[in-house]
C-alpha positions in Angstrom: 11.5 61.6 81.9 9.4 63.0 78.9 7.0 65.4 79.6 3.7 63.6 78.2 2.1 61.9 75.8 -1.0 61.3 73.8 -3.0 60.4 76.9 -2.2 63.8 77.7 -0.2 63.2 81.3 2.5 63.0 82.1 5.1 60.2 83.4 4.7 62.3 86.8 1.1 62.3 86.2 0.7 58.7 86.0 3.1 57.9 89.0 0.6 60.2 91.1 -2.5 58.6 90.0 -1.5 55.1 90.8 -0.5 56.1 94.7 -4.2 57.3 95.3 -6.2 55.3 97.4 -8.8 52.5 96.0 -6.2 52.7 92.1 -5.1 49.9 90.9 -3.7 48.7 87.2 -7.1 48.1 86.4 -8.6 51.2 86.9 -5.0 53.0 85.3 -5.5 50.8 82.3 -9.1 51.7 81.6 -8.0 55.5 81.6 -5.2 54.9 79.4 -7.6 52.8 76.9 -9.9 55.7 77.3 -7.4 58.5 76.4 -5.5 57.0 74.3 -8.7 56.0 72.1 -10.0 59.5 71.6 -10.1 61.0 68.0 -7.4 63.7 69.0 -5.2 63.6 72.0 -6.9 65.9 74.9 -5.6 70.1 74.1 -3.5 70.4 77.0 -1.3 73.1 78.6 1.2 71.7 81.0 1.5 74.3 83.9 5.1 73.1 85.5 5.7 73.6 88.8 9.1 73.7 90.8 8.0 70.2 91.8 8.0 69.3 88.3 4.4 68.3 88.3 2.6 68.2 85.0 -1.4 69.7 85.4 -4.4 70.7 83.6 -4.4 74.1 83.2 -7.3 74.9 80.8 -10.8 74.6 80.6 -10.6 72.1 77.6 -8.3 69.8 79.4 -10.7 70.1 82.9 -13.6 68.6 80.4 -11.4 65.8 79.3 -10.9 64.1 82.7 -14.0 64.8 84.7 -15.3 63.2 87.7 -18.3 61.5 86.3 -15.8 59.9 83.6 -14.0 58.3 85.9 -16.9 57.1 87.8 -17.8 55.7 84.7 -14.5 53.7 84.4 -15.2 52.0 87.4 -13.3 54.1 89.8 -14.4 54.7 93.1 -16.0 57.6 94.3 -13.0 58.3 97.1 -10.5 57.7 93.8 -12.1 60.0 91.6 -12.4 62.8 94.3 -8.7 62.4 94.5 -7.8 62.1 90.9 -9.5 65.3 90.3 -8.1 67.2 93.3 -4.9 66.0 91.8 -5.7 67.0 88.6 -6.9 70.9 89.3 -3.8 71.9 91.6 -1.6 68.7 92.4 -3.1 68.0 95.7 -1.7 65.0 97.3 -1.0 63.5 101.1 2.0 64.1 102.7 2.3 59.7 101.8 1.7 60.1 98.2 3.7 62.6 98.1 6.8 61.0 99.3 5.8 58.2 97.5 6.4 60.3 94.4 9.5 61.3 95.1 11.0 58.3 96.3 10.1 56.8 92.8 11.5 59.9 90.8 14.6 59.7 92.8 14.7 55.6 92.1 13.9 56.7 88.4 16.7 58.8 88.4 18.8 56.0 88.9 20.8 54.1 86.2 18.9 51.1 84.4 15.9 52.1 86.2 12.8 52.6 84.0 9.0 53.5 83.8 7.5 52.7 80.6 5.3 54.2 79.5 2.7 52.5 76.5 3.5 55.2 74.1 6.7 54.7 74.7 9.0 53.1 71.7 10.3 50.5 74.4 6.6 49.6 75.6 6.2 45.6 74.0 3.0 46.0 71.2 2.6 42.4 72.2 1.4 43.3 75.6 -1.3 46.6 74.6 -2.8 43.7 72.5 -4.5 42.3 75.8 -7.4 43.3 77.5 -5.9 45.1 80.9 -2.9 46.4 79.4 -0.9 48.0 82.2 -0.5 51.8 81.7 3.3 51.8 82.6 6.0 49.4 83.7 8.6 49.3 86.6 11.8 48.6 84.9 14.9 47.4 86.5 18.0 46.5 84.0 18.2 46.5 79.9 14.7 47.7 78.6 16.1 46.7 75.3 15.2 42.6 76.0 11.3 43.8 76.1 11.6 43.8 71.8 12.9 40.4 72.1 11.0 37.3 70.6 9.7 36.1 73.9 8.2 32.4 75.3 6.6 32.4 79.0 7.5 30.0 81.1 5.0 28.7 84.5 4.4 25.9 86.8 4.5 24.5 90.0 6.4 26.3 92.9 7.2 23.0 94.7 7.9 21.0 91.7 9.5 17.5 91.2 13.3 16.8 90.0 11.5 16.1 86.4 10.0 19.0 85.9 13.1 21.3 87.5 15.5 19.3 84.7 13.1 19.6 82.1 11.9 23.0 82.6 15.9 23.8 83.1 16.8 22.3 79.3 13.9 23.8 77.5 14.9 27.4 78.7 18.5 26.7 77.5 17.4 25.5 74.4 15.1 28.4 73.4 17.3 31.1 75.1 20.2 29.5 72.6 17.7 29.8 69.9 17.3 33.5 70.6 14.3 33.4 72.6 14.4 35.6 75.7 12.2 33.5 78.5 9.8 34.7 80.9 8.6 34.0 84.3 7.6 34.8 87.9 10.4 34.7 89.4 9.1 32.5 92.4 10.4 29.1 93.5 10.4 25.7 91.7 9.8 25.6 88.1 9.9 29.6 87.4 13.4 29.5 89.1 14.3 26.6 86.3 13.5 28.8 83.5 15.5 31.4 84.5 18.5 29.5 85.3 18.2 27.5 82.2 18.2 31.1 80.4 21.1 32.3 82.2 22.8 29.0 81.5 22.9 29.2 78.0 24.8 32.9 78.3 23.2 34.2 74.9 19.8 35.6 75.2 18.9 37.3 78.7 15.8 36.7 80.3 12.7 38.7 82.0 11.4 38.0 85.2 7.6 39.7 85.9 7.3 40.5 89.9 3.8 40.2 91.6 5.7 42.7 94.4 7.3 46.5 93.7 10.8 46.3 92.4 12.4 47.5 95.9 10.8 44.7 97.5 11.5 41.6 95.2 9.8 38.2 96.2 10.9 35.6 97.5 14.3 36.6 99.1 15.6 33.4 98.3 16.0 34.2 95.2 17.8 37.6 95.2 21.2 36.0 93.7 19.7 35.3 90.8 17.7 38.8 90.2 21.2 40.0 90.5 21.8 36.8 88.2 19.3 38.1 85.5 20.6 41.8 85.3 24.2 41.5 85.4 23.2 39.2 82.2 21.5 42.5 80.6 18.1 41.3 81.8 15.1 42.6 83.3 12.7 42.4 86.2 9.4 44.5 85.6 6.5 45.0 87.4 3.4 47.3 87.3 3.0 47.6 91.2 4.7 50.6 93.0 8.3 50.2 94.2 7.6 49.9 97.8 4.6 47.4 96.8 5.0 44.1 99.8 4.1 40.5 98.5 0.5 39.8 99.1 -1.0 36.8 97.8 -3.6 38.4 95.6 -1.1 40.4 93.6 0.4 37.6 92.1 -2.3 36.4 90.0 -2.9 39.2 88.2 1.1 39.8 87.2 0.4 36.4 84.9 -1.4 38.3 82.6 1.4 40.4 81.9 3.7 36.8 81.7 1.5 36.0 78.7 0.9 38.9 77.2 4.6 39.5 77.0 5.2 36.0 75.3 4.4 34.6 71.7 2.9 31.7 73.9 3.3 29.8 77.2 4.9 26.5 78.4 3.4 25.0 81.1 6.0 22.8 82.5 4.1 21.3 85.5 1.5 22.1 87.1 -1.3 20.6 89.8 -5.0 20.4 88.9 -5.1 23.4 91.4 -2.0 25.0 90.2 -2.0 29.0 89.4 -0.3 28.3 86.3 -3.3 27.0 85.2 -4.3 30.8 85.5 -1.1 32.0 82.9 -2.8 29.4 80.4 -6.4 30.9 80.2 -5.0 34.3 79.8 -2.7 33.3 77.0 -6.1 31.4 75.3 -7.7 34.8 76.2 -5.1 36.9 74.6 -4.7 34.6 71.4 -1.7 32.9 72.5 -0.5 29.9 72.2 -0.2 27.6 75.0 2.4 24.3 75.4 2.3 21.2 77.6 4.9 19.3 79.1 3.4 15.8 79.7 4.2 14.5 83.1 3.7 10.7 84.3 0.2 9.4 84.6 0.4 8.7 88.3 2.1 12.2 89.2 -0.5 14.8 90.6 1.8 17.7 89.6 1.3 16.8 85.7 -2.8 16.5 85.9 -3.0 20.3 85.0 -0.8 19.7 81.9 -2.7 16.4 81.0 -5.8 18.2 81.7 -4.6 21.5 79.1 -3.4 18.6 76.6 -6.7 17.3 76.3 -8.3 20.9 75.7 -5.8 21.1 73.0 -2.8 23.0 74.2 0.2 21.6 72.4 2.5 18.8 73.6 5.9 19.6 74.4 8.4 17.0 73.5 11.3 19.0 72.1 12.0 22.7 71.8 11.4 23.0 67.9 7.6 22.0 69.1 7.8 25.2 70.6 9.3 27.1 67.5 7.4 25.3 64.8 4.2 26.9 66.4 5.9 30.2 66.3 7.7 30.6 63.2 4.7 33.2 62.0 5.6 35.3 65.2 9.1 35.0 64.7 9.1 36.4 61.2 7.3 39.1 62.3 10.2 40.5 64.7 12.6 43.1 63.4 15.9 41.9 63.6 17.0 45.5 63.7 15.3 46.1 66.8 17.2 43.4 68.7 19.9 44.2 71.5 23.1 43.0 70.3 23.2 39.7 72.6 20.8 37.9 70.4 22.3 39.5 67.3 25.7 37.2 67.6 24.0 34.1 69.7 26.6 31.8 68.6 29.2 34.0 68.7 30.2 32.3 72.2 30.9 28.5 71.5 33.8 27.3 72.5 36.1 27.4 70.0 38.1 23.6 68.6 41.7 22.5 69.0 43.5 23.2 65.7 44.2 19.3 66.1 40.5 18.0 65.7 39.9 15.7 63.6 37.7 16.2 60.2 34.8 14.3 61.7 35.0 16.1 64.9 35.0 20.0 63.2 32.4 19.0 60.4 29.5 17.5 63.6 30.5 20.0 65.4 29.5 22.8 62.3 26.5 20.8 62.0 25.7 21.2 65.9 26.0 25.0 65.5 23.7 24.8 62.6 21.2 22.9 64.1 21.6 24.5 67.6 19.5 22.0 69.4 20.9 19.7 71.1 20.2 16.1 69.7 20.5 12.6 70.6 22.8 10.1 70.0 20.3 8.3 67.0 19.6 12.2 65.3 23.1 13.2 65.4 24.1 9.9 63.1 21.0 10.8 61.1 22.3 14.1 60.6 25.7 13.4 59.7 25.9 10.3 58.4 29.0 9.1 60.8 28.2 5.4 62.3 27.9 4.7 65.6 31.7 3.6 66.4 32.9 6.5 64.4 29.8 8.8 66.4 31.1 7.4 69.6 35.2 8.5 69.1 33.6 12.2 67.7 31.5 13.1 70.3 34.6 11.9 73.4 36.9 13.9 71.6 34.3 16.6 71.5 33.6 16.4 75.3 37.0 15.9 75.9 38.0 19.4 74.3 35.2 20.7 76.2 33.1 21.9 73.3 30.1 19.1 73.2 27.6 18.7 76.7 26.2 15.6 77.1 22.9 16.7 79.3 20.7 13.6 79.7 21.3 11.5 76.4 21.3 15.2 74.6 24.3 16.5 72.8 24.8 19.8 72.4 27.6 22.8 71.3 29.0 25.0 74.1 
């Protein structure tokens, strides 16, 4: 782990700090804001000890963190009194203390992370909003956090509808190169990921409202395992041993959106906490979509209800990208893990023996990479509909056309 950074502490040092009693990412990010803001980073001289603790050492680095500044941060006098004990000569419990090396020893493990915001890896998306999370949990490939990403939320007990739809619009943008994000809890955040892991190009994120060695719900372990064996992630800010508790999973939304060039809401309940993802991705200057639901089903009034405040309507995934090209540009292809650098390197490849019409639609579907209906593909190609109709069976046939719902698309 590096030593430190321009905030002056150390990985270790952060680890410490967030196992004291009262912290929270709150308080952590307004230190981090704090330290990282100031002119010149703190003049500090790292004293290591044979626990490989990082600690103030001089008098110039004792004035930086003081106990009055972090009562002025909003941190509880019991916190500060730790911080600082913490701070002069590494006092901790005996709990914090095994908490720390439980989480070193986890660190030390392959494809497990902490990220750190002045770390390269660290998304610049996500120190853009307002609680920025001083370090990230990561378990799998840290390279998908510089992937163009797209939020997914909704309702935990969701209807067939919104499962299928939320299910093709994940596909769709992880075959575009999008890498989706969710919760990882039941019902429509499960759809995203699926949908992403479906596709077999771009891998996806899932954001835990729990610590990483107690993922939540249980019911969904196979596909955590899913997610990183398809060079994904799950990330969370919370400590490893971190149980699910209701009021942790609000907050983890932020981090959904703040991730994300913007946010689908696929279904969602007057009263749904997706609502929440929205009004931090308006908060944080993203853009927010809408699935429309039908008028009499209760788990679409929150997406009628963001419609009318002027979220976007969903119809198609290219409503999705059209809103995002300027983001997209923005990305450095460079950057990108190899998996979205050959997306389409994985379509099933033709029988020597097809036809003319059946190779030149199914170049055209590779192009396009959305899958279209029957009416767009013979505006596309210019085939009629008998001649459409023989293509597309002999494409199905050879196993390199889906028909998913009326939609065609390349596999």
């Amino acid at each position: 782990m590096p030593t430190a950074n321009a905030t002056g502490l150390s990985s270790t040092d952060w680890l410490c700090l967030s196992f004291l009693e009262g912290i929270g990412p709150s308080r952590l990010s307004r230190l981090c804001t704090y330290l990282g803001q100031l002119n010149q980073p703190p003049s500090l001289s790292l004293k290591h000890h044979s626990d490989s603790l990082s600690l103030f050492d001089d008098s110039t680095s004792a004035d930086t963190i003081t106990y009055d500044l972090l009562i002025a941060l909003k941190w509880p006098p019991i916190t500060a009194r730790q911080a600082m004990a913490y701070l002069s000569d590494g006092s901790l419990t005996k709990e914090q203390e095994t908490k720390r090396d439980d989480t070193l020893m986890w660190l030390a493990e392959s494809h497990h992370h902490l990220v750190r915001q002045e770390d390269d890896t660290y998304p610049e998306a996500l120190k853009e909003i307002g609680v920025a999370p001083a370090f990230l949990y990561v378990k799998g490939q840290c390279d998908v956090l510089a992937l163009p990403k797209i939020g997914i939320v909704g309702a935990r007990k969701c209807t067939r509808h919104g499962r299928d739809a939320t299910f093709q619009f994940a596909e769709q943008l992880s075959s575009r190169g999008i890498c989706v994000v969710s919760g990882g809890a039941m019902g429509v955040d499960t759809a995203a990921h699926q949908g992403a892991l479906h596709s077999k190009t771009t891998p996806t994120i899932a954001v835990m409202g729990t610590g990483l060695q107690h993922v939540y719900p249980n019911h969904n372990r196979g596909l955590f395992e899913d997610i990183l064996a398809q060079g994904g992630a799950l990330i969370s800010e919370y400590p490893l041993t971190t149980s699910p508790r209701p009021h942790l999973f609000p907050p983890r939304n932020r981090i959904i959106s703040g991730l994300s060039m913007g946010v689908l809401v696929a279904e969602a309940s007057i009263k749904s906490g997706s609502l929440i993802s929205a009004s931090y991705a308006i908060q944080q200057n993203r853009e927010v979509f809408a699935m429309p639901g039908r008028l009499t089903d209760p788990q679409s009034e929150g997406c009628h209800q963001l419609l009318r405040q002027g979220a976007t309507l969903v119809r198609h995934v290219d409503d999705i990208l059209a809103e995002c090209s300027p983001s997209l540009t923005a990305y450095d292809q460079d950057k990108m893990p190899s998996a979205s650098a050959s997306l389409h390197a994985s379509y099933h490849a033709l029988p020597e023996s097809s036809s003319s019409d059946a190779k030149a639609l199914a170049i055209l579907m590779e192009k396009d990479g959305a899958p279209m209906d029957f009416d767009a593909l013979i505006r596309q190609s210019n085939l009629d509909a008998g001649i459409m109709m023989q293509v597309l069976m002999e494409l199905e046939l050879s196993g390199c056309v889906e028909n998913r719902e009326g939609l065609y698309g390349r596999i």
